[in-house]
ChimeraX commands (.cxc) that place a marker at each C-alpha (Angstrom):
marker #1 position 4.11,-10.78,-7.69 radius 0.5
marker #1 position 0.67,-12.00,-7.04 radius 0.5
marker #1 position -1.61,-10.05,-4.79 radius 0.5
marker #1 position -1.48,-12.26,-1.83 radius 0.5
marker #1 position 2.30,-11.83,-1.88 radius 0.5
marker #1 position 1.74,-8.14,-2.00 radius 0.5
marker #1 position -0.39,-8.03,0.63 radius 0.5
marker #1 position 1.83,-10.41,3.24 radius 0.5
marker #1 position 4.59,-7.85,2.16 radius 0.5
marker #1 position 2.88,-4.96,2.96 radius 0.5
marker #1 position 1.53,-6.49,6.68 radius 0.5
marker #1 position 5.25,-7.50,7.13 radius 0.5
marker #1 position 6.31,-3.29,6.41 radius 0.5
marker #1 position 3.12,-2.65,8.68 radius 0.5
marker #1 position 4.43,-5.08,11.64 radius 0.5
marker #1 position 7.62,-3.74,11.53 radius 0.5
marker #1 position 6.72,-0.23,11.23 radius 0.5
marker #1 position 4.75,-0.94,14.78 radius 0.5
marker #1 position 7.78,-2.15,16.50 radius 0.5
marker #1 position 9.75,0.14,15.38 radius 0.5
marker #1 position 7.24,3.18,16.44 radius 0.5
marker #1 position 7.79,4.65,13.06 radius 0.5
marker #1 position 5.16,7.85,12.60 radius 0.5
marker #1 position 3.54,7.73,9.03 radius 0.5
marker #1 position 4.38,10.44,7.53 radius 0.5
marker #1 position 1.24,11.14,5.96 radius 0.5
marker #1 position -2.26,11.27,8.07 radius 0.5
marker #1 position -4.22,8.19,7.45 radius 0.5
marker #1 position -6.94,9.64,5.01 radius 0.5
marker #1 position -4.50,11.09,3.07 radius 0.5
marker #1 position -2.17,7.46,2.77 radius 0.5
marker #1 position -5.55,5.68,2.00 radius 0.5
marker #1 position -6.23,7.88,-0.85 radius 0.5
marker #1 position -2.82,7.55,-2.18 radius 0.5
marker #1 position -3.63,3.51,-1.74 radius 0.5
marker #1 position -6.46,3.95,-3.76 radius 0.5
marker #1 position -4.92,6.28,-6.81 radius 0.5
marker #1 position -2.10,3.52,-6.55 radius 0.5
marker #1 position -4.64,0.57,-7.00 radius 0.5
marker #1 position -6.79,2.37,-9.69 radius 0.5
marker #1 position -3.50,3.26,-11.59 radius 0.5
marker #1 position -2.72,-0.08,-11.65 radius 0.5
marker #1 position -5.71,-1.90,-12.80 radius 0.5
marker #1 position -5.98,1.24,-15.66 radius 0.5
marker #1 position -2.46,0.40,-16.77 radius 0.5
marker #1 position -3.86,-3.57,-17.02 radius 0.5
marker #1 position -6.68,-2.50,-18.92 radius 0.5
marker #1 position -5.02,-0.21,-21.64 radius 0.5
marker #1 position -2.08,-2.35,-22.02 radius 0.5
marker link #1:1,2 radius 0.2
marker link #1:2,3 radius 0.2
marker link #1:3,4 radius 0.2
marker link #1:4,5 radius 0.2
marker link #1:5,6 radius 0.2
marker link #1:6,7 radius 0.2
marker link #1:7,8 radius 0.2
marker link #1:8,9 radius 0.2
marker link #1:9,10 radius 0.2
marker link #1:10,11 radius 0.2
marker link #1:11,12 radius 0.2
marker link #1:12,13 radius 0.2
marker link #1:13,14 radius 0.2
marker link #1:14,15 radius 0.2
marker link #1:15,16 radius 0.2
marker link #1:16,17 radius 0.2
marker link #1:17,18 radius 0.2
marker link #1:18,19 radius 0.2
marker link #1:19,20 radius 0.2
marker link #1:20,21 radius 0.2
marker link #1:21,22 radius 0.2
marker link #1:22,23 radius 0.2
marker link #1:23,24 radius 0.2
marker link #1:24,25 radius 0.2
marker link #1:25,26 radius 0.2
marker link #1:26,27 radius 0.2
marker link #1:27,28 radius 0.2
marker link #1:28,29 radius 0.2
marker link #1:29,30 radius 0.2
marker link #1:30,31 radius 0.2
marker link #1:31,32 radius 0.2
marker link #1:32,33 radius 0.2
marker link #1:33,34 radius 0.2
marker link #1:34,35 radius 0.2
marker link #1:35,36 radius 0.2
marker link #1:36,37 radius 0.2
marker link #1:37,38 radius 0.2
marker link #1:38,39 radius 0.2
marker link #1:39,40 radius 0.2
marker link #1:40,41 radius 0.2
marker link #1:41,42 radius 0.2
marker link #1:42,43 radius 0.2
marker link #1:43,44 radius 0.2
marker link #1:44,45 radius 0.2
marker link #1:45,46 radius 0.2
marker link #1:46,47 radius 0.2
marker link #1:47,48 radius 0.2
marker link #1:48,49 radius 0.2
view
């Protein structure tokens, strides 16, 4: 998947998760920093391999 797809996919979750009133489960700072160990993860993983 490219990033742009990734990132229409994951407004499309957001959207939906508005109109459905769904509570994140985690507090915001805590999801961003999970974001970022995701995204740093990634691009390590791309670098070693």
């Amino acid at each position: 998947m490219t990033y742009l797809q990734v990132l229409l996919a994951g407004g499309l979750v957001g959207v939906l998760y508005g109109a459905l009133r769904v509570t994140s489960p985690a507090p915001p700072p805590v999801a961003l920093f999970g974001l970022l160990g995701m995204l740093l993860g990634q691009s390590l993983m791309g670098a070693v391999l």
